[in-house]
N, C-alpha and C positions, 0 to 999 in steps of 0.2 A: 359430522363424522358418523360410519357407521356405529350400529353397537358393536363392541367387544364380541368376536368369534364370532362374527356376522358376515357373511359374501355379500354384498350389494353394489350390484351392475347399475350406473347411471345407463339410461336409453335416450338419444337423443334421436328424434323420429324429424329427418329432411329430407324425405324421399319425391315428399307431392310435389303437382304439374307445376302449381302458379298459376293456374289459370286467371284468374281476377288480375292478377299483378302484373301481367302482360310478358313477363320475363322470369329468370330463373330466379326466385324469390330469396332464395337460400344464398345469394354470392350477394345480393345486394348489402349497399355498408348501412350503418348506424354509426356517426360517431366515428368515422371512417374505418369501422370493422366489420366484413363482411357478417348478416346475420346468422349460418353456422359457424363460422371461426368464434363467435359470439358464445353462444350455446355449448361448445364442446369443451373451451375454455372454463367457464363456471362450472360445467358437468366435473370436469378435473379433478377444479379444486378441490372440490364435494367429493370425491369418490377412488381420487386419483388414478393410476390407472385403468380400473374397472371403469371403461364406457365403452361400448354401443353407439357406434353411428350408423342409422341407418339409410340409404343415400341411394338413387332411382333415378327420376327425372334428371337429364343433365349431369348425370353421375360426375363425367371426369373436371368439368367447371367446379362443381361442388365441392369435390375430394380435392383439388389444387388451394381453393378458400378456406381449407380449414388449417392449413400449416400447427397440425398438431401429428406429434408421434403416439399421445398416449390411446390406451385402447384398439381396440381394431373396429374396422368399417364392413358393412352388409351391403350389399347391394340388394336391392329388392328388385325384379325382374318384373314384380306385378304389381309396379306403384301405382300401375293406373287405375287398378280396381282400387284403391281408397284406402285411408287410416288404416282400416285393421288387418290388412296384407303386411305394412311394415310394422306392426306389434306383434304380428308372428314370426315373422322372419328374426327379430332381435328374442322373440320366445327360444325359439328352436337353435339361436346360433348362441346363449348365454352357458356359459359350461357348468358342467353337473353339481358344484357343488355352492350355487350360490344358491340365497336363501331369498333375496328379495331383487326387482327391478325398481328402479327411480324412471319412471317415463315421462321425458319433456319433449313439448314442441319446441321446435329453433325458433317457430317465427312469433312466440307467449316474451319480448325480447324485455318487457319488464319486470320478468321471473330474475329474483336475486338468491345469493347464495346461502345466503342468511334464511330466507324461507326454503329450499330445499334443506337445509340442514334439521330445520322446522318441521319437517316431514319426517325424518331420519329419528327426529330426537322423541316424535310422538308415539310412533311405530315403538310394538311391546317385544317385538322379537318373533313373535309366533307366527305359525306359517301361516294362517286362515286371517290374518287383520291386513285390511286393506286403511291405508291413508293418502286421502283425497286434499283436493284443495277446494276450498270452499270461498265463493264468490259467484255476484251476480245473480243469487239464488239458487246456486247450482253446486255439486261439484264434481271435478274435473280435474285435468290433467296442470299441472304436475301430479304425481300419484305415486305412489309405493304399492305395488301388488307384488304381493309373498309367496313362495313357492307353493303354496297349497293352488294357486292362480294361472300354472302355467300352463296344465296341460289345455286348459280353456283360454288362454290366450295362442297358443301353436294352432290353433281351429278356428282362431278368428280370420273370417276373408272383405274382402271388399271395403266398404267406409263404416264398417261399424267397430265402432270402438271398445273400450272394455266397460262400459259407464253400467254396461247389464249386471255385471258381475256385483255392481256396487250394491244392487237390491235381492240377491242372492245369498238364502238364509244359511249358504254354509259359510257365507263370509261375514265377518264383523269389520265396520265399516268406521272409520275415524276420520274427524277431517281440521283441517287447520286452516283458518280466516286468511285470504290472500289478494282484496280485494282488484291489485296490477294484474294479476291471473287475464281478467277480462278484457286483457289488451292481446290482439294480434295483429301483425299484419297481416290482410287480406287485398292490400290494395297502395301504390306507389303514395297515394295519397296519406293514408295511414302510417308510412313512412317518416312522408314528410311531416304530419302533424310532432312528430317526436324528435325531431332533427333540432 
């Protein structure tokens, strides 16, 4: 759960082509649930109202898959310039007075609720602490980037992501072990290995 007197928008980012996956990646099931119906669901729980979906490629397939009312939907018009087109677009559409964003990918589909909560519970409140996920020697999204973070995320274009900001001395950087992190689908196969 958020902290107390805390705004915090779940971002769930399913805007990309699929190119790899040959198809609309985002409608396909896991479990026989489509994988953003998947994603916006747990975002909920986490967040309840407050989500963010940000939705491009294939839009009206995608927004039919997700059979959720909560939160409202983005359309990103420039999904195809990459990731961080739909991290600005949920920048610039988050309303004034929240304090932090929760940013997941739909298709990270071994992300649980229990570790975004994990991210929530780390985070000190302050606007300049980012909390990452850390796996595979990296970290990465899921993420909590704090209002100090935004106006440098509404300026991100194309596929770069926000992972700059992580080595950016005006941010203090926290991060939470999540080793499923490193799981995506990138491909029908990757799929099915989890099926």
């Amino acid at each position: 759960m958020p902290k107390p007197h805390k705004t915090v928008f779940a971002v769930v980012l399913a805007a990309g082509m699929s190119t790899r996956f040959g198809a609309t990646k985002q409608v396909a099931k896991l479990d026989g649930v489509p994988i953003v119906q998947r994603a916006v669901q747990m975002a909920t729980r986490v967040c309840g109202d407050r989500v963010i979906t940000v939705i491009g490629h294939d839009a009206s397939s995608v927004l039919r898959c997700m059979h959720t009312n909560s939160g409202f939907v983005v359309v990103n018009d420039d999904y195809q310039s990459g990731l961080g087109s739909s991290i600005a677009a949920a920048a610039r559409a988050c309303p004034e007075q929240t304090d932090a964003l929760l940013v997941l990918l739909a298709d990270q589909v071994l992300i649980t609720e229990s570790h975004l909560n994990a991210l929530l519970e780390c985070w000190s409140g302050t606007a300049d602490e980012i909390v990452a996920t850390a796996y595979a020697g990296t970290d990465g999204p899921p993420v909590l980037m704090p209002k100090a973070t935004f106006a440098d995320l509404r300026r991100l274009r194309g596929d770069t992501g926000a992972r700059a900001l992580f080595q950016d001395p005006r941010f203090r950087l926290q991060s939470v072990p999540f080793e499923d992190a490193a799981v995506d689908i990138d491909t029908p196969a990757d799929l099915d290995a989890l099926a």
